[in-house]
N, C-alpha and C positions, 0 to 999 in steps of 0.2 A: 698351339704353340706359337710361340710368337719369337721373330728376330731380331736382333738387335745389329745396328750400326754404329760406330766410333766413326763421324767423318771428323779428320783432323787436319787442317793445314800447315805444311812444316814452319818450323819458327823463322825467328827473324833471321835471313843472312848478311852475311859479312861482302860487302864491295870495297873493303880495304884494296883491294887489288884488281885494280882496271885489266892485267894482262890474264885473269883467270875468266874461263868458258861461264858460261851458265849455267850450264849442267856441274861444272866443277864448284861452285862457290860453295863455301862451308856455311855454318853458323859465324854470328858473331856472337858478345859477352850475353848483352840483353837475350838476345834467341835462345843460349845454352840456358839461361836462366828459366826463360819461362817453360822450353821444354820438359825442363825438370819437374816445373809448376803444376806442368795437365800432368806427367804421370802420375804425383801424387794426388791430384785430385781425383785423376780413374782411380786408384787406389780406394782414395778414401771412400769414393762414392759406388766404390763394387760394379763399374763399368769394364771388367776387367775382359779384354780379349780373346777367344780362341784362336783366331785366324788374323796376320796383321797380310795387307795389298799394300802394296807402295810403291811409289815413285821409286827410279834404281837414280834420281841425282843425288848428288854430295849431300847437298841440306836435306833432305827426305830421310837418308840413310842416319845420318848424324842428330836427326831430331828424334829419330826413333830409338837410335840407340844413347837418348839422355831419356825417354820416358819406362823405356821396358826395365830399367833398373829398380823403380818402384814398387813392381808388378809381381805377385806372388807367381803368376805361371806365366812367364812372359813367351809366346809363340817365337816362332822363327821366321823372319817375315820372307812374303814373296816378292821380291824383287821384279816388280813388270813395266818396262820399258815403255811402253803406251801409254803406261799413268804420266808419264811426263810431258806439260802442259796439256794434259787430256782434256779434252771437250765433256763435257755432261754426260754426253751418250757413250762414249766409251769406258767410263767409271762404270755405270752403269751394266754395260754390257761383259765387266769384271768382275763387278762384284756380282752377277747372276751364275758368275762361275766356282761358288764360293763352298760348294759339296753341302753335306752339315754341320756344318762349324754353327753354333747356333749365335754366337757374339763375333762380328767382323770388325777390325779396324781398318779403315783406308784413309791412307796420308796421299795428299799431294798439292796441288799447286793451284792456285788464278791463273786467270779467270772460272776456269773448270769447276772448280770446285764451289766456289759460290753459287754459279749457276745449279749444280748437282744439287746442292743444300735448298734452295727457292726449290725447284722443281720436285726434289722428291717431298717436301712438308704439305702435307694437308692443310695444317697451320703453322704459319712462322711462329715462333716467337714474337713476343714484345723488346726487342733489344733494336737499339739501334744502330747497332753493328753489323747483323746476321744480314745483310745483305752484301756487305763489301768485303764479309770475312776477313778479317784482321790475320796475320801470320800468329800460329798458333791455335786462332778460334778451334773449338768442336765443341760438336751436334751431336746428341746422343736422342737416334731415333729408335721405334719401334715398328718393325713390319708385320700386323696380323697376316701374315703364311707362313708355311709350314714349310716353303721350300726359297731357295732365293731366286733362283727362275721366275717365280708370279713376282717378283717385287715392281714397280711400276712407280710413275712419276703421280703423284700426288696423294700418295699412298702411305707415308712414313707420318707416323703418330711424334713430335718432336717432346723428349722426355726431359733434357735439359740443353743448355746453348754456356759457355764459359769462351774468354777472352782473358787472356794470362793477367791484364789490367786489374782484373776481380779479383784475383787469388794472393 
């Protein structure tokens, strides 16, 4: 059996407003738009999730709820506090908590999340983006195990790479 990953970085936000937190800032136009982008491209391309992890900030929450409209069985996602600005290893150490859900999405943030992306691909892609992860980017990896506990950094088979630009 084999696992699959959706990493997805939430879209572009909105800094219209200097007196809003970080945690609190929303999308802006472009953001809402390309969010809608990837879920239709999960969509089209039957990347479809059982399990969504997320960042519990505003733009996390907001990009997910412009992609799961797409989504024939859109999960209900978990809300994890840690994902926010999370480090590599702490994704990581999340999504090994992921039961068997056999398709995972995780949304969140940079630097983490680029880092997470390099370290878990056996091979990058050829794009010259997937290092700097653009707001929006996702990875759609594959983990030969059977459970997400083994999953391991160098380990993820990279199945496709989109950046909202492309759609």
């Amino acid at each position: 059996m084999t696992l699959r990953l959706v990493l997805t970085r939430h879209a572009k936000s909105s800094w219209d407003n200097p007196a809003t937190g970080d945690h609190a800032r929303p999308l802006n136009d472009r953001g809402r738009r390309s969010a809608k982008a990837i879920g239709q491209w999960l969509r089209d391309n039957q990347y479809e999730p059982a399990l969504v992890f997320s960042s519990d900030a505003a733009r996390t929450r907001e990009t997910w709820a412009l992609i799961a409209p797409s989504l024939e069985n859109a999960p209900q996602p978990v809300w994890l506090a840690e994902l926010y600005h999370a480090p590599a290893q702490t994704m990581l150490d999340a999504l090994r908590t992921a039961g068997d859900a056999p398709a995972v999405l995780m949304l969140g943030h940079n630097p983490g999340i680029a880092g997470f992306a390099s370290m878990a691909a056996r091979q990058p892609p050829r794009h010259d983006r997937f290092r700097d992860y653009p707001t929006a980017a996702t990875t759609i990896f594959d983990f030969d195990v059977t459970d997400w506990r083994d999953v391991d950094w160098g380990t993820g088979t990279v199945v496709d790479f989109i950046i909202p630009r492309a759609l």
